[in-house]
PyMOL Python script that loads the backbone (N, CA, C, O; Angstrom):
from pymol import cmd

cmd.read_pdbstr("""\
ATOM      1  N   UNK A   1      -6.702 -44.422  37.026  1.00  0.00           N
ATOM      2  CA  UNK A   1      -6.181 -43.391  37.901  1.00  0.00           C
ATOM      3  C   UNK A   1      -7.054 -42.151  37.795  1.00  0.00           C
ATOM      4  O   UNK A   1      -6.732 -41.237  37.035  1.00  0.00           O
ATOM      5  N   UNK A   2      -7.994 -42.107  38.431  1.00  0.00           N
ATOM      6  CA  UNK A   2      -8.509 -41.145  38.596  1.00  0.00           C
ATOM      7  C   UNK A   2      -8.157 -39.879  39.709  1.00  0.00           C
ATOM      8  O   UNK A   2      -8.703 -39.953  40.810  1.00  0.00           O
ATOM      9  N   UNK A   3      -7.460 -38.992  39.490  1.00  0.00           N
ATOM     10  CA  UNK A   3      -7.424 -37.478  40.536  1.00  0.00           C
ATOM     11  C   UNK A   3      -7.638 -36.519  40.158  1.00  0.00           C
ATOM     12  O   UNK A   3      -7.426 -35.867  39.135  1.00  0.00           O
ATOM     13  N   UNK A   4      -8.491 -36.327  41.828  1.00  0.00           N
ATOM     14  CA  UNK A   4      -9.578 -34.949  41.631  1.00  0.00           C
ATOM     15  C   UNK A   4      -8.283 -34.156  42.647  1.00  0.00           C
ATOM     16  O   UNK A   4      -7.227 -34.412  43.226  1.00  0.00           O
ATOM     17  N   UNK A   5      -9.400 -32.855  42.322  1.00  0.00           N
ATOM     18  CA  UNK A   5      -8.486 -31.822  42.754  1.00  0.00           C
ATOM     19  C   UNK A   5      -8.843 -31.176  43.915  1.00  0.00           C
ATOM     20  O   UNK A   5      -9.952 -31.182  44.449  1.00  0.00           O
ATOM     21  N   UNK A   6      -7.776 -30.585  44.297  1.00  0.00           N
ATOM     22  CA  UNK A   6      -7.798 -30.295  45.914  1.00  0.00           C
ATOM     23  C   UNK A   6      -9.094 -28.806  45.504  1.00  0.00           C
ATOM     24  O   UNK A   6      -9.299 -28.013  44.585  1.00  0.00           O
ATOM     25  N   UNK A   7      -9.678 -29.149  46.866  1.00  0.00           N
ATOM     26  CA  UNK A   7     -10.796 -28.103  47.042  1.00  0.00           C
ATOM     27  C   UNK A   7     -10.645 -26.832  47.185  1.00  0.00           C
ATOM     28  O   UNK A   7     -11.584 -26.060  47.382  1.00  0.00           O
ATOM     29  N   UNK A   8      -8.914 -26.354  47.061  1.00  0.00           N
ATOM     30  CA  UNK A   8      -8.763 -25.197  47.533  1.00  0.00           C
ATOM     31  C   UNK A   8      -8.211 -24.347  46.143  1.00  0.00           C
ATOM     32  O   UNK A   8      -7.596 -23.282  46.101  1.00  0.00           O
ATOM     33  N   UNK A   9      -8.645 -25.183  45.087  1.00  0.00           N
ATOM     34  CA  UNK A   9      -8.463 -24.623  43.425  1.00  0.00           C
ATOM     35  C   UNK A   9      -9.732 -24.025  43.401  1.00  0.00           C
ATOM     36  O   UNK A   9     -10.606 -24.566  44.078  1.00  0.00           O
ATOM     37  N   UNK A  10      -9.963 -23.191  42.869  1.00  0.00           N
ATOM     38  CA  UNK A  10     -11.003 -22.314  41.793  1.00  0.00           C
ATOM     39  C   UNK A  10     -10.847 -22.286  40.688  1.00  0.00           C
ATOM     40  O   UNK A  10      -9.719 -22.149  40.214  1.00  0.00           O
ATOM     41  N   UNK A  11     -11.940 -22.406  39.937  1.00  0.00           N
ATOM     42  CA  UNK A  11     -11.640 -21.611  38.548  1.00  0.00           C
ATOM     43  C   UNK A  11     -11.334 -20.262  38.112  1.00  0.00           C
ATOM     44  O   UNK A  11     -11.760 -19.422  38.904  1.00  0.00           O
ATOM     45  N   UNK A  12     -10.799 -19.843  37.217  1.00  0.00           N
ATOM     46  CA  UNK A  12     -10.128 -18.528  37.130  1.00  0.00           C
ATOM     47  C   UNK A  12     -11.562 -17.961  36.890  1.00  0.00           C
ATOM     48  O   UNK A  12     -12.477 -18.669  36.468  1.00  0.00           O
ATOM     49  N   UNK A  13     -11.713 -16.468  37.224  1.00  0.00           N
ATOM     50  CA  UNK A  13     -12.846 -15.548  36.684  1.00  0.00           C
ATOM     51  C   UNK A  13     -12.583 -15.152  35.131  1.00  0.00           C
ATOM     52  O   UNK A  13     -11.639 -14.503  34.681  1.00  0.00           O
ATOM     53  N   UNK A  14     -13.453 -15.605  34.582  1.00  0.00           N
ATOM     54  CA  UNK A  14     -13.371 -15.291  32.791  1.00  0.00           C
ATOM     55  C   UNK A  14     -14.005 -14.129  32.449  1.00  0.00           C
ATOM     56  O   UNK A  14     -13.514 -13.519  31.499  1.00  0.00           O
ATOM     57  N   UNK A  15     -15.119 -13.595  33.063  1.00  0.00           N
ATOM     58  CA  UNK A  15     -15.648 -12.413  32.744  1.00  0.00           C
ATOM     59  C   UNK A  15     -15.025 -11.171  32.441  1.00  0.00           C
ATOM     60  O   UNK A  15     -13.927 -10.899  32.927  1.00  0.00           O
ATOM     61  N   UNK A  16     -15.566 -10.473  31.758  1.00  0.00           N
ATOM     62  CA  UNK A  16     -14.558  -9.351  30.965  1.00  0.00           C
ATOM     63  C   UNK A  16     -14.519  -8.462  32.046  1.00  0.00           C
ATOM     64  O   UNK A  16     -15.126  -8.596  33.108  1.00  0.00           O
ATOM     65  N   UNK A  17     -13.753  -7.525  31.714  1.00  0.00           N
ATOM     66  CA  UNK A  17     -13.780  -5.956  32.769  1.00  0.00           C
ATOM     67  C   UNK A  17     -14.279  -4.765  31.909  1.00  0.00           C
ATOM     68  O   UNK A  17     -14.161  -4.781  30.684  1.00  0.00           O
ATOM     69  N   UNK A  18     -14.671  -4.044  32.381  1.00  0.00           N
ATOM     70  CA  UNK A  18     -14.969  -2.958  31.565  1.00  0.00           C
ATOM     71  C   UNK A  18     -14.038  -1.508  32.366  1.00  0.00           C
ATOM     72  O   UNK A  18     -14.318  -0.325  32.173  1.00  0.00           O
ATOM     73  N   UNK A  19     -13.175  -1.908  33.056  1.00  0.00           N
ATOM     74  CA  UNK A  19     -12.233  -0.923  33.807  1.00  0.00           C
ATOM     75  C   UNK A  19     -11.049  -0.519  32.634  1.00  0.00           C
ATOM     76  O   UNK A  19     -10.489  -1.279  31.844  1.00  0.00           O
ATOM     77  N   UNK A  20     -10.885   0.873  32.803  1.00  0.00           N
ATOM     78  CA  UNK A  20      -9.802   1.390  31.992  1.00  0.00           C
ATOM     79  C   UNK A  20      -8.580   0.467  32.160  1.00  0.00           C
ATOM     80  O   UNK A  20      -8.475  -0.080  33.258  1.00  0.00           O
ATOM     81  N   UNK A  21      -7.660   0.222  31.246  1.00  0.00           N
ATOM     82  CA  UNK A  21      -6.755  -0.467  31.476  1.00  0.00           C
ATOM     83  C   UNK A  21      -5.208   0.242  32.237  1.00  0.00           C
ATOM     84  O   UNK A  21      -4.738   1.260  31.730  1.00  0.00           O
ATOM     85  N   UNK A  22      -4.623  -0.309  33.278  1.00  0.00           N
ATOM     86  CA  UNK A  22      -4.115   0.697  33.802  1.00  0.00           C
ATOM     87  C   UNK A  22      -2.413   0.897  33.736  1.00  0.00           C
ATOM     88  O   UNK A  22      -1.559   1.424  34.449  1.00  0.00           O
ATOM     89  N   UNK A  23      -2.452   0.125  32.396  1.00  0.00           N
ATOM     90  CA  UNK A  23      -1.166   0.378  31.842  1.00  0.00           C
ATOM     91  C   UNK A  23      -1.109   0.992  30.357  1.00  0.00           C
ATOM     92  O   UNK A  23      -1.074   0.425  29.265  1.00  0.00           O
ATOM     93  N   UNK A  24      -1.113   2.440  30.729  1.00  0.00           N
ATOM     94  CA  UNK A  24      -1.051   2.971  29.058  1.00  0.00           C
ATOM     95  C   UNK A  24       0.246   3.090  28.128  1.00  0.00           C
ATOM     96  O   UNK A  24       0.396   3.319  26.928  1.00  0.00           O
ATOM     97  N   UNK A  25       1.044   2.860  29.097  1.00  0.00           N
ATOM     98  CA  UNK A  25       2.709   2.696  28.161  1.00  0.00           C
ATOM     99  C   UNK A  25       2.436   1.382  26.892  1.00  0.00           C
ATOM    100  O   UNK A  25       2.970   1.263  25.789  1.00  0.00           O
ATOM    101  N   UNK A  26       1.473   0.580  27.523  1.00  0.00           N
ATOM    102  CA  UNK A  26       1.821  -0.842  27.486  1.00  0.00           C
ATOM    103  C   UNK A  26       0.438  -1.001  26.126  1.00  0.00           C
ATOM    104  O   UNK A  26       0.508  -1.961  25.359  1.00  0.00           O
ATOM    105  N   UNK A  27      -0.684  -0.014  25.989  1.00  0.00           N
ATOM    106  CA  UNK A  27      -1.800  -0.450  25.311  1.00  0.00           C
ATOM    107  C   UNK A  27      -2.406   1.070  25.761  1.00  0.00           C
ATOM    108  O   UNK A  27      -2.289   1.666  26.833  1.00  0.00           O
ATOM    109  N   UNK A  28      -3.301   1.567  24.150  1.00  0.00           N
ATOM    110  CA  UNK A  28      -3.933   2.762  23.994  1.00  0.00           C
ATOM    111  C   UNK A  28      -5.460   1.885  23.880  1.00  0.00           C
ATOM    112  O   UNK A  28      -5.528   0.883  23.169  1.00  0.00           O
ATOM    113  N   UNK A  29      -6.679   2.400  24.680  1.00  0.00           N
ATOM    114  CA  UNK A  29      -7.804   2.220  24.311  1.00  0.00           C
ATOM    115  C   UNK A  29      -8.311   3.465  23.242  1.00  0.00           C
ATOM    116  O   UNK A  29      -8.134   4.662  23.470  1.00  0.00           O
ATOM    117  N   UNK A  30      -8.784   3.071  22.383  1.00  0.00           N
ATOM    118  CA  UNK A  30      -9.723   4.174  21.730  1.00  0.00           C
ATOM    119  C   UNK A  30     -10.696   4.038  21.174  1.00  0.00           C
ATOM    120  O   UNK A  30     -10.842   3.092  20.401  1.00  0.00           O
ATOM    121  N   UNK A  31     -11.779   5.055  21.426  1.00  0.00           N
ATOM    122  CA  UNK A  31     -13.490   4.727  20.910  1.00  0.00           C
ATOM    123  C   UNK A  31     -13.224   4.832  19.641  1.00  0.00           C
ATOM    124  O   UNK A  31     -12.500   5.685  19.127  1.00  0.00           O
ATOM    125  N   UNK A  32     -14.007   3.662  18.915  1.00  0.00           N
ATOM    126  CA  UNK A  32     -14.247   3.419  17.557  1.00  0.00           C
ATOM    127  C   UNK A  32     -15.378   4.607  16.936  1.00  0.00           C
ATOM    128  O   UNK A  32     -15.388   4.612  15.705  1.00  0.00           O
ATOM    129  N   UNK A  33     -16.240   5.516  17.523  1.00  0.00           N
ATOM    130  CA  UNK A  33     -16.760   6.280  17.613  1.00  0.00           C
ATOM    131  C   UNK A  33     -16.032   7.557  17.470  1.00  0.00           C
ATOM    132  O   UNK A  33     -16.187   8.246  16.461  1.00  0.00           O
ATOM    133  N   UNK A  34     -15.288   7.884  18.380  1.00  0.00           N
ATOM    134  CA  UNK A  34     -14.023   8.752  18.367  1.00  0.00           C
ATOM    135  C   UNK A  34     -13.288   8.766  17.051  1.00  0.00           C
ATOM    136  O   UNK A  34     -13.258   9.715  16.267  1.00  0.00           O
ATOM    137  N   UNK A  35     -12.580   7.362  16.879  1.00  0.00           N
ATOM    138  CA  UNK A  35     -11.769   7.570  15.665  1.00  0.00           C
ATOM    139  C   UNK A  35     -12.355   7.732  14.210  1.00  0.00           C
ATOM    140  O   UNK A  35     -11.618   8.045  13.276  1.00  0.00           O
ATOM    141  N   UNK A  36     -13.248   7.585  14.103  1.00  0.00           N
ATOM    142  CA  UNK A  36     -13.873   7.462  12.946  1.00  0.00           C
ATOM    143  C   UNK A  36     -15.065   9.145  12.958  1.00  0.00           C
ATOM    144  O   UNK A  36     -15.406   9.699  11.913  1.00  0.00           O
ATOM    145  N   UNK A  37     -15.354   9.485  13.937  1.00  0.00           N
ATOM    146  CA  UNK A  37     -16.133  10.426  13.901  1.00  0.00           C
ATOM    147  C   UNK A  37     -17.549  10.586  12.857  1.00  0.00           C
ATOM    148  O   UNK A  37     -18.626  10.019  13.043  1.00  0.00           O
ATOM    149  N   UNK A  38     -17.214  11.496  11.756  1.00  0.00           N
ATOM    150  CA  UNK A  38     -18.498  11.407  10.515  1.00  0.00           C
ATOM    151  C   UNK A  38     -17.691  10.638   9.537  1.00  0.00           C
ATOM    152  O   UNK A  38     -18.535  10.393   8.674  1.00  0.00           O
ATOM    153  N   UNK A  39     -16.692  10.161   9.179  1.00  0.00           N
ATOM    154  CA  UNK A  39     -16.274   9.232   8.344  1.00  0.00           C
ATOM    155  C   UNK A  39     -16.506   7.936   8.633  1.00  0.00           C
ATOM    156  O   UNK A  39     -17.009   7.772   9.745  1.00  0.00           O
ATOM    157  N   UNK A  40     -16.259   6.726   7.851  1.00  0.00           N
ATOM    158  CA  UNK A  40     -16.462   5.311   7.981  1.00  0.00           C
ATOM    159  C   UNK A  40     -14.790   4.830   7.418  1.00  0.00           C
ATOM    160  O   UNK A  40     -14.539   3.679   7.060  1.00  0.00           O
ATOM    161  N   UNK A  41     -13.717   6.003   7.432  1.00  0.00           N
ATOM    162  CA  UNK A  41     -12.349   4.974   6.597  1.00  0.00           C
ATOM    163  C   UNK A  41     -11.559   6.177   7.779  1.00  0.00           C
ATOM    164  O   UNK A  41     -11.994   7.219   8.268  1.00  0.00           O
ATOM    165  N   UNK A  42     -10.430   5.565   7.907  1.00  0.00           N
ATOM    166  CA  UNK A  42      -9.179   6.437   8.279  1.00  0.00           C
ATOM    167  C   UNK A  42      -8.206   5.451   7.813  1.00  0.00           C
ATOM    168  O   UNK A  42      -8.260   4.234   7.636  1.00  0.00           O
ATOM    169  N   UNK A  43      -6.980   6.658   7.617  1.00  0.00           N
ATOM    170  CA  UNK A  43      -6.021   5.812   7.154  1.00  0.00           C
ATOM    171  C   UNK A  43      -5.297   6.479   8.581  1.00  0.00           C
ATOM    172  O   UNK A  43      -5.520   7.472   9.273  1.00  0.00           O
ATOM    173  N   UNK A  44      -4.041   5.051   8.614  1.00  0.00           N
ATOM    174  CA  UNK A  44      -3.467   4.566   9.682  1.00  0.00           C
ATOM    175  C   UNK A  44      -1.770   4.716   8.495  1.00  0.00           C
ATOM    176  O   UNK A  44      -1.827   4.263   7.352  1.00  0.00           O
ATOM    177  N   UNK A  45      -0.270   5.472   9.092  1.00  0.00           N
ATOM    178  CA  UNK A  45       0.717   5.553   8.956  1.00  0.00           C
ATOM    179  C   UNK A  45       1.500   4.538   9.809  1.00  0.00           C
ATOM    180  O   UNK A  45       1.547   4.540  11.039  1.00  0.00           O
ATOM    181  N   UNK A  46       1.956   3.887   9.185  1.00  0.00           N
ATOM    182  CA  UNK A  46       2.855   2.718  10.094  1.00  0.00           C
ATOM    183  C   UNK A  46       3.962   2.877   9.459  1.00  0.00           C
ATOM    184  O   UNK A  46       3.651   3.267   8.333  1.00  0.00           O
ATOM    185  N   UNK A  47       5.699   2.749   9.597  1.00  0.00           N
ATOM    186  CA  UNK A  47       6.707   2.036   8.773  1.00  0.00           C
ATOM    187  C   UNK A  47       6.518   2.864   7.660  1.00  0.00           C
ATOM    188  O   UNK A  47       6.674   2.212   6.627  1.00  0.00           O
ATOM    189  N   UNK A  48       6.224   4.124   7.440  1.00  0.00           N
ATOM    190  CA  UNK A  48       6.018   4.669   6.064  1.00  0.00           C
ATOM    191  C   UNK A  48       5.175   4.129   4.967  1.00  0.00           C
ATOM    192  O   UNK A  48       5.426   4.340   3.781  1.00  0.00           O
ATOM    193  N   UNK A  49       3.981   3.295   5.471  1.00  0.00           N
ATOM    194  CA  UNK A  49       3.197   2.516   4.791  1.00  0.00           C
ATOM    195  C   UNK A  49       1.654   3.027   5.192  1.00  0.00           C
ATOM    196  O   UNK A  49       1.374   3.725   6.167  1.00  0.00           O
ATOM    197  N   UNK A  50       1.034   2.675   4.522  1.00  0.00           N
ATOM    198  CA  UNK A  50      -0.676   3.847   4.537  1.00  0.00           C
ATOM    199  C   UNK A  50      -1.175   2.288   4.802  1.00  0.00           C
ATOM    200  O   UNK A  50      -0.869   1.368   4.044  1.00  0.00           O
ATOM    201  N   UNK A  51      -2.088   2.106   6.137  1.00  0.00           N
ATOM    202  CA  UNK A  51      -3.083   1.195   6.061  1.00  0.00           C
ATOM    203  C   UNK A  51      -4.850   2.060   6.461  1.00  0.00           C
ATOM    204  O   UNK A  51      -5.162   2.873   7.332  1.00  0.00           O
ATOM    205  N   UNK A  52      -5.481   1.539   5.596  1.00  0.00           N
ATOM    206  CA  UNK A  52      -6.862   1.879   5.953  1.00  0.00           C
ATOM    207  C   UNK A  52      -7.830   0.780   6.443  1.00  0.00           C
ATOM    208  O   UNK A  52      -8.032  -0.380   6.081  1.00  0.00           O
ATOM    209  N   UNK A  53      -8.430   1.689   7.541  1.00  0.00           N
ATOM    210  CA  UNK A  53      -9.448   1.459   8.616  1.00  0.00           C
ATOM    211  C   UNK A  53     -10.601   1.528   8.524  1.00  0.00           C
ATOM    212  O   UNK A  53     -11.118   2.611   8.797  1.00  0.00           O
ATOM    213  N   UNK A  54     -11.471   0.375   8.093  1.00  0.00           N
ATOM    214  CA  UNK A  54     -12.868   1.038   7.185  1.00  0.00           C
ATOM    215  C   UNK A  54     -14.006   0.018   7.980  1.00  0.00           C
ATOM    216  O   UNK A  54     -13.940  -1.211   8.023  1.00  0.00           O
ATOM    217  N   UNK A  55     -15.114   0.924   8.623  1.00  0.00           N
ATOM    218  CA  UNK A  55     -15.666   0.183   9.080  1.00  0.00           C
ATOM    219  C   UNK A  55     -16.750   0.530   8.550  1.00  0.00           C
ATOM    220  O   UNK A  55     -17.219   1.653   8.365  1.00  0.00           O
ATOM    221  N   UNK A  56     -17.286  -0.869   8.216  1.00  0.00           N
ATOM    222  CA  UNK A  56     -18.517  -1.987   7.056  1.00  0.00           C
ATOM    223  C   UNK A  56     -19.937  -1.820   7.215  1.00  0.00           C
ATOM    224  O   UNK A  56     -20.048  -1.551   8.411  1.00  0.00           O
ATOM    225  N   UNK A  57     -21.195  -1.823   6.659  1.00  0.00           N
ATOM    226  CA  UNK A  57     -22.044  -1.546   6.895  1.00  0.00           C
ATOM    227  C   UNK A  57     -22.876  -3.003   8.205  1.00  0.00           C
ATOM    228  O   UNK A  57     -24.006  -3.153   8.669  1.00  0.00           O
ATOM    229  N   UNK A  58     -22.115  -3.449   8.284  1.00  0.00           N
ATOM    230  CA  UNK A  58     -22.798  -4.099   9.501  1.00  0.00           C
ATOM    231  C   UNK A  58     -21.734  -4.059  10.646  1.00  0.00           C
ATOM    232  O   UNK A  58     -21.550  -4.985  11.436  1.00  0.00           O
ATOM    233  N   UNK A  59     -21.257  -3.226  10.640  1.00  0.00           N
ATOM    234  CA  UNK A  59     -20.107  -2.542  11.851  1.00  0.00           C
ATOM    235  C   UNK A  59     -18.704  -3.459  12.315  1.00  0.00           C
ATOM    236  O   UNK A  59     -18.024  -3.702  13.312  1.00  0.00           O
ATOM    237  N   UNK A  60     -18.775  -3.730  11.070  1.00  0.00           N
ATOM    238  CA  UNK A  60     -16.956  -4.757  11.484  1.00  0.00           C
ATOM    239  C   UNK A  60     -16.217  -3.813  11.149  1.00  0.00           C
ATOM    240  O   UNK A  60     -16.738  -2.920  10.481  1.00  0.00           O
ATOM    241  N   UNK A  61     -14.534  -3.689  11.564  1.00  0.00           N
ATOM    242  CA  UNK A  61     -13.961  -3.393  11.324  1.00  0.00           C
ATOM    243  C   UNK A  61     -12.780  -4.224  10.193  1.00  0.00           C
ATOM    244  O   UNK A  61     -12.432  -5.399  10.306  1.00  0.00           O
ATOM    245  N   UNK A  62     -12.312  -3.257   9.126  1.00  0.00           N
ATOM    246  CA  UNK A  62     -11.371  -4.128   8.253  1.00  0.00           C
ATOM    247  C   UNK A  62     -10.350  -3.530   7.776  1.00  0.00           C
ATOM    248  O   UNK A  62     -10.611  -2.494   7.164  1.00  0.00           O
ATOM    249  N   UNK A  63      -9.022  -3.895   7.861  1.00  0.00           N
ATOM    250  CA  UNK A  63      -7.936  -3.561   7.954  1.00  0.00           C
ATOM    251  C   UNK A  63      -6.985  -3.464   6.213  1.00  0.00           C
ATOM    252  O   UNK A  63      -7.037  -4.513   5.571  1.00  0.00           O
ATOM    253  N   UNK A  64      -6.513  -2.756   5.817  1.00  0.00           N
ATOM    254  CA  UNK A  64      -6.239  -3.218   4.324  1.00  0.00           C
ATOM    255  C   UNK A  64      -4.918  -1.880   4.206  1.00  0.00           C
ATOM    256  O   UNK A  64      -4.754  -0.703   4.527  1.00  0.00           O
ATOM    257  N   UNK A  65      -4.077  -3.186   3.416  1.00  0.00           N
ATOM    258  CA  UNK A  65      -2.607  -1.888   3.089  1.00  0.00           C
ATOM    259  C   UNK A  65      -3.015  -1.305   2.094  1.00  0.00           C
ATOM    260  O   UNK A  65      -2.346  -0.404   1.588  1.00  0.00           O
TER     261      UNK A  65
END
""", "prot")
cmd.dss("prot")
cmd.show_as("cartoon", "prot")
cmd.util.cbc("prot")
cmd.orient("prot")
């Protein structure tokens, strides 16, 4: 049983966007540049709990309570 598909399917577009996202209730963008400024750590307040934000000498970011 072979079925093909009707010609009037496409594949979805996978390519990224680089458009602001246009729901900010829903999701905050922020430059990693921005948040970090002349430091390489910030700490992050959640739940009354301290997490730090430390980004690595080959530019990953890493997350730690």
């Amino acid at each position: 049983m072979n079925k093909q598909l009707p010609d009037s399917i496409e594949p979805p577009d996978l390519t990224l966007s680089t458009k602001q996202d246009t729901t900010p209730a829903l999701r905050q963008r922020l430059n990693s540049a921005e948040l970090f400024s002349e430091s390489r750590e910030v700490v992050i307040e959640h739940a009354g709990e301290e997490y730090r934000l430390r980004l690595t000498r080959q530019d990953k970011l890493i997350l730690t309570k």
